[in-house]
MIDRENFI-42740 format. One record per residue (C-alpha): residue number from 1; residue in three letters; x, y, z. Coordinates in steps of 0.001 Angstrom, whole numbers. Layout:
  nr rest       x       y       z
 NUM  ala       X       Y       Z
...
END
This chain:
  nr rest       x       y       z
   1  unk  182608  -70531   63355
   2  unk  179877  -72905   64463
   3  unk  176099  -73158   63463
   4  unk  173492  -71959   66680
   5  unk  170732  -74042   67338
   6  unk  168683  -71700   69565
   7  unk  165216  -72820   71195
   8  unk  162187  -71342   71586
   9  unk  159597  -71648   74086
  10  unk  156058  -70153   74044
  11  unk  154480  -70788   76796
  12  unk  151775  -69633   79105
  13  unk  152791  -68172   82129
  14  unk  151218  -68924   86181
  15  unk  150295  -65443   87324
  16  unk  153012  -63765   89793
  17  unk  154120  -67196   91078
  18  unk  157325  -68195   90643
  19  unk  157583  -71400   92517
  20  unk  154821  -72608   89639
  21  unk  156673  -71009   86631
  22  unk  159755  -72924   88035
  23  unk  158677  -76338   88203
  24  unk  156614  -75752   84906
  25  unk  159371  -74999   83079
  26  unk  161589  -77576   84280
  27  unk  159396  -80215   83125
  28  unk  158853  -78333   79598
  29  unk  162689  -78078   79088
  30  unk  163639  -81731   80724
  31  unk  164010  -83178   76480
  32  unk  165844  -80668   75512
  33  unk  169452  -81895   77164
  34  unk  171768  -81843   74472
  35  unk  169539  -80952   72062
  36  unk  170370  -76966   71551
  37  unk  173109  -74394   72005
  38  unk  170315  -71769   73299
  39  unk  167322  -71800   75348
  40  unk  164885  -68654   75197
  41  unk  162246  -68338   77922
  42  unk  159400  -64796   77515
  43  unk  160245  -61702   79450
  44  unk  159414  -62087   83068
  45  unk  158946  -66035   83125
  46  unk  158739  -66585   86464
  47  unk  155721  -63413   87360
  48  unk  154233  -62333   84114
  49  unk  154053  -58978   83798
  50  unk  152980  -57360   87024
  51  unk  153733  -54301   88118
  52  unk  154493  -56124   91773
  53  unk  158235  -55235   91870
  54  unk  158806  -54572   95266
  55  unk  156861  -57811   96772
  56  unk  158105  -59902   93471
  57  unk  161581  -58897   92954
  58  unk  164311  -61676   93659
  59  unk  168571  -61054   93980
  60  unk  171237  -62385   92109
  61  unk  171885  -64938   94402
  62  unk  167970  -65881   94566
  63  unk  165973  -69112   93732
  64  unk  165496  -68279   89540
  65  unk  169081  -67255   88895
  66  unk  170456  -70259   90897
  67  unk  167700  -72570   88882
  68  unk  168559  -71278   85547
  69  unk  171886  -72161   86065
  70  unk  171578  -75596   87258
  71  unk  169395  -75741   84540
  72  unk  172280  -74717   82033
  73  unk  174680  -77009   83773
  74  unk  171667  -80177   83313
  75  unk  170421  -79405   79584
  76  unk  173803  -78580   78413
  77  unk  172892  -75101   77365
  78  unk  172584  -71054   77971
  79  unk  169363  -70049   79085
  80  unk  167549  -66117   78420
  81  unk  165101  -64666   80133
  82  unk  163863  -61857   81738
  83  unk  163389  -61344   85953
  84  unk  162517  -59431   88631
  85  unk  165469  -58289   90088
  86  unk  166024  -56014   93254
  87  unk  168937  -53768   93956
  88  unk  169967  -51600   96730
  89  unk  166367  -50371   96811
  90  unk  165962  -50119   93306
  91  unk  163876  -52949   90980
  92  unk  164898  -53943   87405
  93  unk  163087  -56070   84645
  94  unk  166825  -57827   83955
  95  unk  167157  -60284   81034
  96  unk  169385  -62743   81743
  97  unk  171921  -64719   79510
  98  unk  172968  -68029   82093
  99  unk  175901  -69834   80279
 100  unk  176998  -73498   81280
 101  unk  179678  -73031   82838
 102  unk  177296  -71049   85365
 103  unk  178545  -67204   83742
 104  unk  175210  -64913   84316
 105  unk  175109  -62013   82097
 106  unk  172464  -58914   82963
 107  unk  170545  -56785   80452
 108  unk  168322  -54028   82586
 109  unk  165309  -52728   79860
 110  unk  166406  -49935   78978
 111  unk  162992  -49006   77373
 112  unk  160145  -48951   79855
 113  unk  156391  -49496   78818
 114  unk  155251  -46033   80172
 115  unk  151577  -47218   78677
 116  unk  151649  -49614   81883
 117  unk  153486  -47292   84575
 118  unk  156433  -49831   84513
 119  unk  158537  -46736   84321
 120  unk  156511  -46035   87681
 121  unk  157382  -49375   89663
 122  unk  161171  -49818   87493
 123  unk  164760  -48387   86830
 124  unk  165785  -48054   83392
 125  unk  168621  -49773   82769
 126  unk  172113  -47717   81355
 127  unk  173794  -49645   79185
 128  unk  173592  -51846   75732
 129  unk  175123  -55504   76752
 130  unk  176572  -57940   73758
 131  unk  177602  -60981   75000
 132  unk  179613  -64128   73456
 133  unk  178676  -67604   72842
 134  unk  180157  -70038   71052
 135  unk  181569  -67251   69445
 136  unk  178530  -65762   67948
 137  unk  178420  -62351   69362
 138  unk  174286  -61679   70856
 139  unk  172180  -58275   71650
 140  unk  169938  -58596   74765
 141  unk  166483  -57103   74827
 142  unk  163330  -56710   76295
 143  unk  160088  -56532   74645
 144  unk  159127  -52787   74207
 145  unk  162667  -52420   73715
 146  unk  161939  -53022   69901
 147  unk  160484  -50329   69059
 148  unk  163170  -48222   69273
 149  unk  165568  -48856   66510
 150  unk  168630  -46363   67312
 151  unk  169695  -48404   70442
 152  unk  169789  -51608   68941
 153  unk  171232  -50529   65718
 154  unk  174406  -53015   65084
 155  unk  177542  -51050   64501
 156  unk  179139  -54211   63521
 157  unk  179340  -55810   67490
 158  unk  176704  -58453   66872
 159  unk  175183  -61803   65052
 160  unk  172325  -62065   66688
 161  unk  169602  -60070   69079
 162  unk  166912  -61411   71417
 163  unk  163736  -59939   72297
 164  unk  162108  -61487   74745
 165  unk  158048  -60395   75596
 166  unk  154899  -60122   76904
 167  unk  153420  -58155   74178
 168  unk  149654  -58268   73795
 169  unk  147661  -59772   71337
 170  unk  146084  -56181   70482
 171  unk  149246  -55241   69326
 172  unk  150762  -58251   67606
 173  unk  151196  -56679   63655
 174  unk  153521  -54037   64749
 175  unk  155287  -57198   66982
 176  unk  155723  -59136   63547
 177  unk  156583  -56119   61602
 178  unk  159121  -54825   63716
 179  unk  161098  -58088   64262
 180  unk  161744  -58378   60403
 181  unk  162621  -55110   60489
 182  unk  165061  -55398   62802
 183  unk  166561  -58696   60787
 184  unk  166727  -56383   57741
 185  unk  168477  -53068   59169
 186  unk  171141  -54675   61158
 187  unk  172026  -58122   58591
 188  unk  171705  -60187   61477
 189  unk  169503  -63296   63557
 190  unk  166235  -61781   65006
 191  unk  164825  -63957   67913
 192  unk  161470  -63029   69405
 193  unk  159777  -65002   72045
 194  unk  156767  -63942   73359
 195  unk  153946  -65425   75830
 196  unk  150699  -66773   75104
 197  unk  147117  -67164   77397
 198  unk  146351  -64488   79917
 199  unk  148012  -62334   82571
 200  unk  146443  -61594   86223
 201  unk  144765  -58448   84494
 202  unk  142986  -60209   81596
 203  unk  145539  -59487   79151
 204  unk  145668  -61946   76158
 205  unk  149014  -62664   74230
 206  unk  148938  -64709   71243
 207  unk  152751  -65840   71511
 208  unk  153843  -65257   67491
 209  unk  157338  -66150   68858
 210  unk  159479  -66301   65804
 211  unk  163256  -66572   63955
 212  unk  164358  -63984   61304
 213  unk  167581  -64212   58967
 214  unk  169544  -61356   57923
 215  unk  167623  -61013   54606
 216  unk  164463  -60921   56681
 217  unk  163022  -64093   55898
 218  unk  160605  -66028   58705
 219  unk  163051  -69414   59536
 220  unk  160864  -72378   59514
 221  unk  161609  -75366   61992
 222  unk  160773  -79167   61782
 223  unk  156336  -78769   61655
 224  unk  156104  -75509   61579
 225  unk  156463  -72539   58542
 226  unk  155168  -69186   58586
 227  unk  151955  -67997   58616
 228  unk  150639  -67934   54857
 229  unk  153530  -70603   53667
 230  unk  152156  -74360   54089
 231  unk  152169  -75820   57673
 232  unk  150809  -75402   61218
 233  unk  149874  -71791   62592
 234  unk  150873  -71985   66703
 235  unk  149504  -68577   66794
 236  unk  148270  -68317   70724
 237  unk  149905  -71971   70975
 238  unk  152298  -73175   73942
 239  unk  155012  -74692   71691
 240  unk  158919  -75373   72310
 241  unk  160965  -75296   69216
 242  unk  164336  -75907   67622
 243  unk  166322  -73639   64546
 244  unk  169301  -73874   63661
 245  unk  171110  -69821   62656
 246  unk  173650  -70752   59983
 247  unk  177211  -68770   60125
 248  unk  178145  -69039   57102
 249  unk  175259  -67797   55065
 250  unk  174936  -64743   57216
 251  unk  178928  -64020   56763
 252  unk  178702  -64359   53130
 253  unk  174932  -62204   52694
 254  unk  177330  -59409   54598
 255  unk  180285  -59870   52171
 256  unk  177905  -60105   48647
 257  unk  175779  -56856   50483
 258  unk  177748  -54712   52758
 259  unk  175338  -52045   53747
 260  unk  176843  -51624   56742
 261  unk  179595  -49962   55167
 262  unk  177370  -47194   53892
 263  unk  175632  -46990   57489
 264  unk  175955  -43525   59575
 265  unk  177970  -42737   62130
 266  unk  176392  -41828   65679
 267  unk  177092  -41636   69258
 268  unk  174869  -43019   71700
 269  unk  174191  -41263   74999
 270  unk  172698  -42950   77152
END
């Protein structure tokens, strides 16, 4: 099967207004036609996160989902993200996977930041969504989602997961931490993208938006390496950048290492 070339994009976000977020990202992604295989925007790109659900929320058939998929159709590649999303009275913080061909995909959070009342203004979502592309098989998240290990464990359904945030600086070592981890217990792709600046309630994010291997190693991508190795720290930094997951080294770490063989059995309930 293929290589991935999955982008990330760090990026400050225009407080509850999603006209602005709109046309700001459309002129941040413009290069990026035929460029990538993956495009991966912060958890509620187009708002920040507000707690605004009811005056915020969009549909399905509203202005972001119908922009991020002509904007997979012009760039040539699947976009994720989370939105606002109302539904028959009820609001969701939905990521969602857009493919080219126009295919939209929807992750509810299952795991909502109770620290914030989102669980006040929210629905928790029900079920754990893999989805295809270009045959590598990807695990949807949102942000607090990570810390809870048991419902993303990989039962041997998926290459890749994507966690996308607006996690706060105050709390960015346990953001790191927890993304390698995550590489490490499930021998697959980590992708974390997170927002920088700050949110309508002077919250600060310092972005540390990042690629993990299986092995749990920090990727690095043309000017960039991880914190500590040589190169550029884009700690707090808008940045939009492109790594390549290769298939064949994570196939063969799996064959040469099969933990997952030794790995206990569980039901989920959700």
């Amino acid at each position: 099967m293929r290589d991935l070339r999955v982008t990330l994009v760090q990026s400050m976000l225009h407080w509850e207004d999603a006209v602005a977020n709109r046309y700001m990202f459309t002129e941040k992604l413009a290069t990026l036609a035929g460029t990538t295989d993956l495009i991966v925007l912060p958890e509620m790109f187009t708002t920040g996160f507000t707690m605004r659900a009811s005056e915020l929320a969009e549909t399905m058939d509203g202005p972001t989902v119908t922009w991020m998929r002509q904007q997979a159709l012009d760039l040539g590649a699947a976009l994720y993200g989370s939105v606002i999303i109302g539904e028959k009275g009820q609001y969701f913080n939905r990521g969602l996977l857009v493919d080219v061909h126009g295919h939209v995909t929807g992750y509810d959070k299952r795991h909502l930041f109770r620290f914030a009342n989102e669980h006040m203004h929210y629905s928790a979502g029900g079920q754990r969504v893999v989805v295809d592309l270009h045959g590598w098989r990807i695990l949807l998240q949102v942000c607090y989602d990570l810390r809870f290990p048991v419902f993303s464990r990989n039962r041997s359904d998926y290459d890749l997961v994507l966690y996308v945030a607006n996690w706060p600086e105050a709390r960015r070592y346990p953001w790191s931490q927890l993304l390698i981890a995550r590489a490490i217990e499930n021998q697959a792709y980590v992708v974390g993208v997170n927002r920088v600046g700050m949110d309508g309630k002077g919250i600060h994010y310092s972005g540390d938006s990042v690629a993990i291997d299986p092995r749990g190693e920090v990727l690095r991508w043309n000017g960039w390496s991880p914190p500590g190795a040589e190169g550029a720290d884009l700690s707090g930094r808008e940045f939009i950048a492109t790594v390549t997951l290769d298939r064949g080294a994570m196939e063969e770490f799996r064959t040469k290492f099969p933990a997952a063989l030794d790995a206990d059995a569980f039901d989920l309930h959700l």
